[in-house]
DSSP file (Angstrom, degrees, kcal/mol; ACC not computed):
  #  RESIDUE AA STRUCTURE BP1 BP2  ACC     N-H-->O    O-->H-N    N-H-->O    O-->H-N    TCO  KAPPA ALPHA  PHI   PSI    X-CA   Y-CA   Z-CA
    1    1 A X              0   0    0      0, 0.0     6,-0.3     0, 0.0     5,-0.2   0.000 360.0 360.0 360.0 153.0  -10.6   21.2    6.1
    2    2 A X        -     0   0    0      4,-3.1     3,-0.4     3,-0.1     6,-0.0   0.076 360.0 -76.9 -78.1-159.2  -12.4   21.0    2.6
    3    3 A X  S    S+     0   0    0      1,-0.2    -1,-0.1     2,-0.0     0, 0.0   0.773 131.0  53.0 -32.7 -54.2  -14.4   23.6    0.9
    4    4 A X  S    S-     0   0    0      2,-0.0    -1,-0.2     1,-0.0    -2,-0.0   0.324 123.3-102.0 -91.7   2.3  -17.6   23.1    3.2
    5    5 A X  S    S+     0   0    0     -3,-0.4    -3,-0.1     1,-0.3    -1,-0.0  -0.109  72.9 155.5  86.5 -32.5  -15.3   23.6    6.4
    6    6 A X        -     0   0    0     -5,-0.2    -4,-3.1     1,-0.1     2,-0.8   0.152  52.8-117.3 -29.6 129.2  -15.2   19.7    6.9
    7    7 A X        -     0   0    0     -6,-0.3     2,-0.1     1,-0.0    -1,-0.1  -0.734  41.4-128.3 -67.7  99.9  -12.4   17.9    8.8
    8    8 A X        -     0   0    0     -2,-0.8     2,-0.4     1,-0.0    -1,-0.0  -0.365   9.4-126.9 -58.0 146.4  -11.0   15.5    5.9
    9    9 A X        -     0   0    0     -2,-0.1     2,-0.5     2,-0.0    -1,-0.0  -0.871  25.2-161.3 -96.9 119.6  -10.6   11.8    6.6
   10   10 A X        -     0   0    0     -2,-0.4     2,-0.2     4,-0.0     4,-0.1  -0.929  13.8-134.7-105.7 132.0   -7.0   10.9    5.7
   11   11 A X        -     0   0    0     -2,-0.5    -2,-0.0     1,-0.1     0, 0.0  -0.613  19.9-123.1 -99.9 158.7   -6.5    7.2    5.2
   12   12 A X  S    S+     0   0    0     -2,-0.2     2,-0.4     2,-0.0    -1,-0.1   0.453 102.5  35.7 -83.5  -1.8   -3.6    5.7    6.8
   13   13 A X        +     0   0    0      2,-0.0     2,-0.3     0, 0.0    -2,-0.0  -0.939  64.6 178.5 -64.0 117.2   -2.3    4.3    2.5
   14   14 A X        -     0   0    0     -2,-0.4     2,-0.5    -4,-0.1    -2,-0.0  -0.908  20.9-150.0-112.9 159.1   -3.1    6.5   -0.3
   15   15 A X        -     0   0    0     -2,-0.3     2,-0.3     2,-0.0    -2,-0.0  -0.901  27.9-175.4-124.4 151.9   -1.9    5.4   -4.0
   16   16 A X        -     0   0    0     -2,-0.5     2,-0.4     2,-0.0    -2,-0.0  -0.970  26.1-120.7-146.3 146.5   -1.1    9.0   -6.1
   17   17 A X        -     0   0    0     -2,-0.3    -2,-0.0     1,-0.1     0, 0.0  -0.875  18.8-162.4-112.1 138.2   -0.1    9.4   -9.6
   18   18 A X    >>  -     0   0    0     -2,-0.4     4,-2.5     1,-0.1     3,-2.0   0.144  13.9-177.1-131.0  50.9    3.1   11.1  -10.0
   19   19 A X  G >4 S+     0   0    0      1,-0.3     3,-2.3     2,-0.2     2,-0.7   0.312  77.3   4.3  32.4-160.9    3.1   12.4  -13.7
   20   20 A X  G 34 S+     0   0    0      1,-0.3     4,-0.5     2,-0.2    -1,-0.3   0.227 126.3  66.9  -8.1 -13.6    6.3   14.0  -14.8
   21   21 A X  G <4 S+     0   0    0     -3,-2.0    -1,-0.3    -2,-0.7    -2,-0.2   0.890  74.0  87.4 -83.0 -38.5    8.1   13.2  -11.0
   22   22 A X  S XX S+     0   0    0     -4,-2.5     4,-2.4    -3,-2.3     3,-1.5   0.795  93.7  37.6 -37.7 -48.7    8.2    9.5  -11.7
   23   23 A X  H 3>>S+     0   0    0      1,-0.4     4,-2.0     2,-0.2     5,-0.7   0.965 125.3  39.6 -70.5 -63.6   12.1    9.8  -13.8
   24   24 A X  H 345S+     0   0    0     -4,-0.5    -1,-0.4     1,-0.2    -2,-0.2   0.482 111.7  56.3 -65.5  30.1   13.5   12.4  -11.4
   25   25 A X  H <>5S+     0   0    0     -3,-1.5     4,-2.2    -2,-0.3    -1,-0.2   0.675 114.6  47.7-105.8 -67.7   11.7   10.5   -8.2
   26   26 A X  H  X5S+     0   0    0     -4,-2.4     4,-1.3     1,-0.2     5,-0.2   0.891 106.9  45.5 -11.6 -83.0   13.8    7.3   -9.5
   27   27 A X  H  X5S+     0   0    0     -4,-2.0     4,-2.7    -5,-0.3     3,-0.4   0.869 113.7  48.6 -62.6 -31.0   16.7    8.2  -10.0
   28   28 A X  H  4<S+     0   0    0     -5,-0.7     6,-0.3     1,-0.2    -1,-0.2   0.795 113.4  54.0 -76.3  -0.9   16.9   10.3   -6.4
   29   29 A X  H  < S+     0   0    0     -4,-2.2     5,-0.4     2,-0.2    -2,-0.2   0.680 113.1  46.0 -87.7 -13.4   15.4    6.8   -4.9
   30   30 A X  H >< S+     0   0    0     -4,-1.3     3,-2.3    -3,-0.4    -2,-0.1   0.914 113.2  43.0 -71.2 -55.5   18.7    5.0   -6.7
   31   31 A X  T 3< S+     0   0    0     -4,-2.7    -2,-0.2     1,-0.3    -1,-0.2   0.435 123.6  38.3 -92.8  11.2   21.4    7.3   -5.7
   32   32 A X  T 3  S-     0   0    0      2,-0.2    -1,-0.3    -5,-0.1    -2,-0.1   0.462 106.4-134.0-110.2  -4.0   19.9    7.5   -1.7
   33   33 A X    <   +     0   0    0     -3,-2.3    -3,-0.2     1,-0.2     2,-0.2   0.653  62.8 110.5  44.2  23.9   19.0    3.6   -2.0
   34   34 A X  S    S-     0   0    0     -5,-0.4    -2,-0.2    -6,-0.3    -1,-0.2  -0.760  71.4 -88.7-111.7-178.5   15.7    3.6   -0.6
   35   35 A X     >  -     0   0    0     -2,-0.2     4,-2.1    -3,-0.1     5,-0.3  -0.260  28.6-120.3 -30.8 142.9   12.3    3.0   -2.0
   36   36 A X  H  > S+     0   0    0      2,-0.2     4,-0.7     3,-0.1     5,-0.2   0.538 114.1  60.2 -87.9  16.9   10.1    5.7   -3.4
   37   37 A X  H  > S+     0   0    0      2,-0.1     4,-3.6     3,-0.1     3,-0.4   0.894 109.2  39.5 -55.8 -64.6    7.6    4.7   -0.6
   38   38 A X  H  > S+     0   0    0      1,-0.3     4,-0.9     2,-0.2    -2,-0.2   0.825 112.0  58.6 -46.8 -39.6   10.0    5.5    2.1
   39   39 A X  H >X S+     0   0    0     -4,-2.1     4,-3.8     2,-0.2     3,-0.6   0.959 111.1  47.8 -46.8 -59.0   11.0    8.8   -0.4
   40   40 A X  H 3X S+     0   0    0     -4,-0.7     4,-2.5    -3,-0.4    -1,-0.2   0.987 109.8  48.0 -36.9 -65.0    7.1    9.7    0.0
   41   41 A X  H 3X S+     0   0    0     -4,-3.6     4,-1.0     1,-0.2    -1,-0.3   0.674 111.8  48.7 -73.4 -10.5    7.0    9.3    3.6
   42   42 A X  H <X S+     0   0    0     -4,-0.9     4,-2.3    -3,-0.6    -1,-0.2   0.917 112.6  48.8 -82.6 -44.5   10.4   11.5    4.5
   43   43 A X  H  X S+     0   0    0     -4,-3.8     4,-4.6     2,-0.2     5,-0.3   0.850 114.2  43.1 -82.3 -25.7    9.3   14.2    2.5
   44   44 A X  H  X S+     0   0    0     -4,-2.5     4,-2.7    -5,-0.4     5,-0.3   0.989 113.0  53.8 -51.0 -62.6    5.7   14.3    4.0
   45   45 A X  H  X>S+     0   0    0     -4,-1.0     4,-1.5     2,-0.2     5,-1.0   0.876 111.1  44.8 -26.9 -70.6    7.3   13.9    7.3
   46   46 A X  H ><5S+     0   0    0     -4,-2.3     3,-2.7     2,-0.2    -1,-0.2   0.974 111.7  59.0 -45.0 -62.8    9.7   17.2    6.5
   47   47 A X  H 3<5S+     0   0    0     -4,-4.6    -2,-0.2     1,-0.3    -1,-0.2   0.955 112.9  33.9 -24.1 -71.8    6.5   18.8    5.2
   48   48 A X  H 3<5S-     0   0    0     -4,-2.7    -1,-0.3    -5,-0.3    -2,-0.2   0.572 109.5-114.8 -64.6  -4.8    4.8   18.6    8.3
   49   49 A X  T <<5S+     0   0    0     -3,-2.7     2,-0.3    -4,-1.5    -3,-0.2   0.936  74.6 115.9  70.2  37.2    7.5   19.0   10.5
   50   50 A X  S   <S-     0   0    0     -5,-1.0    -1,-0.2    -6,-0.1    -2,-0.1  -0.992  73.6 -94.9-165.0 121.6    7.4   15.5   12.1
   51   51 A X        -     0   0    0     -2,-0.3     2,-0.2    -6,-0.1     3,-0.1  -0.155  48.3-111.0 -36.8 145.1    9.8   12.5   12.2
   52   52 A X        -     0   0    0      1,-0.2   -10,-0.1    -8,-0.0    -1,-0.1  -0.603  43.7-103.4 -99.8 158.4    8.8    9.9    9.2
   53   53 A X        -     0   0    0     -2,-0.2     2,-0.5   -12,-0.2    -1,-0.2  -0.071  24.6-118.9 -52.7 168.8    7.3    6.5   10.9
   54   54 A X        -     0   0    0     -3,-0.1     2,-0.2     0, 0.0    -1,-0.1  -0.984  38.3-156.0-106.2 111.3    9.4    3.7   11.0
   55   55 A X        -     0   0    0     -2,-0.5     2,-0.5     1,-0.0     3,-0.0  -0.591  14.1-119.7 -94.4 150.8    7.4    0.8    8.7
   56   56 A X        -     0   0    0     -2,-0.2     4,-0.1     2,-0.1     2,-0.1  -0.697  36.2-108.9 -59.9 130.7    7.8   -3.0    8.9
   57   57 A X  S    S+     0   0    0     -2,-0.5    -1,-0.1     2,-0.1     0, 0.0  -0.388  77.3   5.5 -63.7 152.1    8.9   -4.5    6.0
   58   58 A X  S    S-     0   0    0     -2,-0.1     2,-0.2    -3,-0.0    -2,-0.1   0.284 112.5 -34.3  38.2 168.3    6.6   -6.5    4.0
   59   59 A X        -     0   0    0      1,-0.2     4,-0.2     2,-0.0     3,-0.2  -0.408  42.2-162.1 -16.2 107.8    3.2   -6.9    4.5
   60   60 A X  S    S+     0   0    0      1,-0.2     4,-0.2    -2,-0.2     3,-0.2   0.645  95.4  45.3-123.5 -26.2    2.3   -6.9    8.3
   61   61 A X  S  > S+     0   0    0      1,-0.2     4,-1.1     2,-0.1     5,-0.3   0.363  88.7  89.4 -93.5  -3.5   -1.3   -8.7    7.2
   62   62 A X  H >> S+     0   0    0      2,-0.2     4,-2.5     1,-0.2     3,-1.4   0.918  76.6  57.5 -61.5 -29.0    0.2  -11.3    4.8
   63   63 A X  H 3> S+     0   0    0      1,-0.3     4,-2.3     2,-0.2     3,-0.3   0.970 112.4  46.5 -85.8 -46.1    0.9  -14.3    7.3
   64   64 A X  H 3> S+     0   0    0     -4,-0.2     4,-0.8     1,-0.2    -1,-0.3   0.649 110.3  51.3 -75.1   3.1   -2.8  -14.2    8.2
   65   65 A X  H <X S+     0   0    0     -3,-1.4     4,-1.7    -4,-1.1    -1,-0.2   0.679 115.2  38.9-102.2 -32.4   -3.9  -14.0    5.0
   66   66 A X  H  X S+     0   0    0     -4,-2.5     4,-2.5    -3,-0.3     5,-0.2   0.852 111.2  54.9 -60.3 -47.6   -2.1  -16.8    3.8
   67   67 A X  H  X S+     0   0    0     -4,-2.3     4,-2.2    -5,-0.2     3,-0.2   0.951 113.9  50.1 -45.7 -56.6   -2.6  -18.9    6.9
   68   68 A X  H  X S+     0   0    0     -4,-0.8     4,-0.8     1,-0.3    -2,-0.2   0.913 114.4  39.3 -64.3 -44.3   -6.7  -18.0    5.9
   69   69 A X  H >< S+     0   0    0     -4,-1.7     3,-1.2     2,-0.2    -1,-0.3   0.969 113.5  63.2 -76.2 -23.0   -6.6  -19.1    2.1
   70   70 A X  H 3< S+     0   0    0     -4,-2.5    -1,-0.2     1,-0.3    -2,-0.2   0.997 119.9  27.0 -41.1 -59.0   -4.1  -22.3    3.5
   71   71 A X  H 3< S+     0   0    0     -4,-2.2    -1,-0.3    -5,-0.2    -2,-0.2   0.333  89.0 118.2 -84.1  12.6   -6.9  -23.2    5.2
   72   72 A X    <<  -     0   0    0     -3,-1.2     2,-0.3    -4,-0.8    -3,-0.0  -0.326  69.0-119.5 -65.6 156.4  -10.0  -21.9    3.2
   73   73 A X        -     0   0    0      0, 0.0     2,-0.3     0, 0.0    -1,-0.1  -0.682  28.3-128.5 -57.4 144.5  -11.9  -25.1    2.3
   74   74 A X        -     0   0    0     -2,-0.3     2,-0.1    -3,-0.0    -3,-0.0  -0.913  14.7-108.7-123.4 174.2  -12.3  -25.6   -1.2
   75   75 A X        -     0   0    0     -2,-0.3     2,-0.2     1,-0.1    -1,-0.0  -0.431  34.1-120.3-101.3 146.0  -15.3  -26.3   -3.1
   76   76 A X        -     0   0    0     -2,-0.1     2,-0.7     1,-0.1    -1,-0.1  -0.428  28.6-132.1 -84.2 152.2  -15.7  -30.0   -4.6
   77   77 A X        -     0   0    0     -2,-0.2    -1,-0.1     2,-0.0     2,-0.0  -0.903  17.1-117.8-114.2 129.8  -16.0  -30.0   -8.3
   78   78 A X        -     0   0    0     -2,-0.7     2,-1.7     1,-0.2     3,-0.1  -0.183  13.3-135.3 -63.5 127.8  -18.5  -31.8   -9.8
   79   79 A X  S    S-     0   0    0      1,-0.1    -1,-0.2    -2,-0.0     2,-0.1  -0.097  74.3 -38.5 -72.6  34.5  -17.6  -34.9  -12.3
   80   80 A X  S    S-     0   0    0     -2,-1.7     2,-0.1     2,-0.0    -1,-0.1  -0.418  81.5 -64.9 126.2 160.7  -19.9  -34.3  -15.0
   81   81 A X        -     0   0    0      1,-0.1     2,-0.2    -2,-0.1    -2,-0.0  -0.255  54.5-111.0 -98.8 157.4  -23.5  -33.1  -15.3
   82   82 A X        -     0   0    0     -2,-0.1     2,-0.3     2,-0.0    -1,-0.1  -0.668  27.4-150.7 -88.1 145.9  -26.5  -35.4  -13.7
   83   83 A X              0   0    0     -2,-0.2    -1,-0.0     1,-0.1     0, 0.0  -0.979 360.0 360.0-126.6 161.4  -28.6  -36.9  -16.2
   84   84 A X              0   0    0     -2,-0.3    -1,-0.1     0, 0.0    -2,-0.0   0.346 360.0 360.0-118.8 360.0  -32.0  -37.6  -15.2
């Protein structure tokens, strides 16, 4: 809850700045191999007490977003300005 008592809305991606963690974040995401997404999402997980998800790899919306712009129409471009 916030200040006012309010139930925060968490959404299910957040992007976070992580100042001074970024070197030492690295280097423990080198020597474990993973990402520091994944890094994120174990240590929340631990926080909370709760197994971290298991994510898809890549983009799970990309093939339909590529299929859409394959197929987008595109707009004709005109050969030169009309003169009247």
């Amino acid at each position: 809850m916030d200040a006012l008592g309010e139930k925060l809305m968490i959404p299910e991606k957040i992007t976070f700045r992580l100042g001074h963690l970024a070197g030492p974040l690295g280097e423990w995401c080198d020597k474990h191999q993973i990402k520091p997404s994944e890094a994120a999402r174990q240590a929340v997980a631990a926080m909370l007490g709760v197994d971290a998800p298991e994510m898809p790899v890549g983009n799970p919306d990309a093939g339909e977003t590529l299929a859409a712009k394959r197929w987008k129409p595109k707009r004709k471009k005109q050969s030169g300005r009309r003169k009247e």
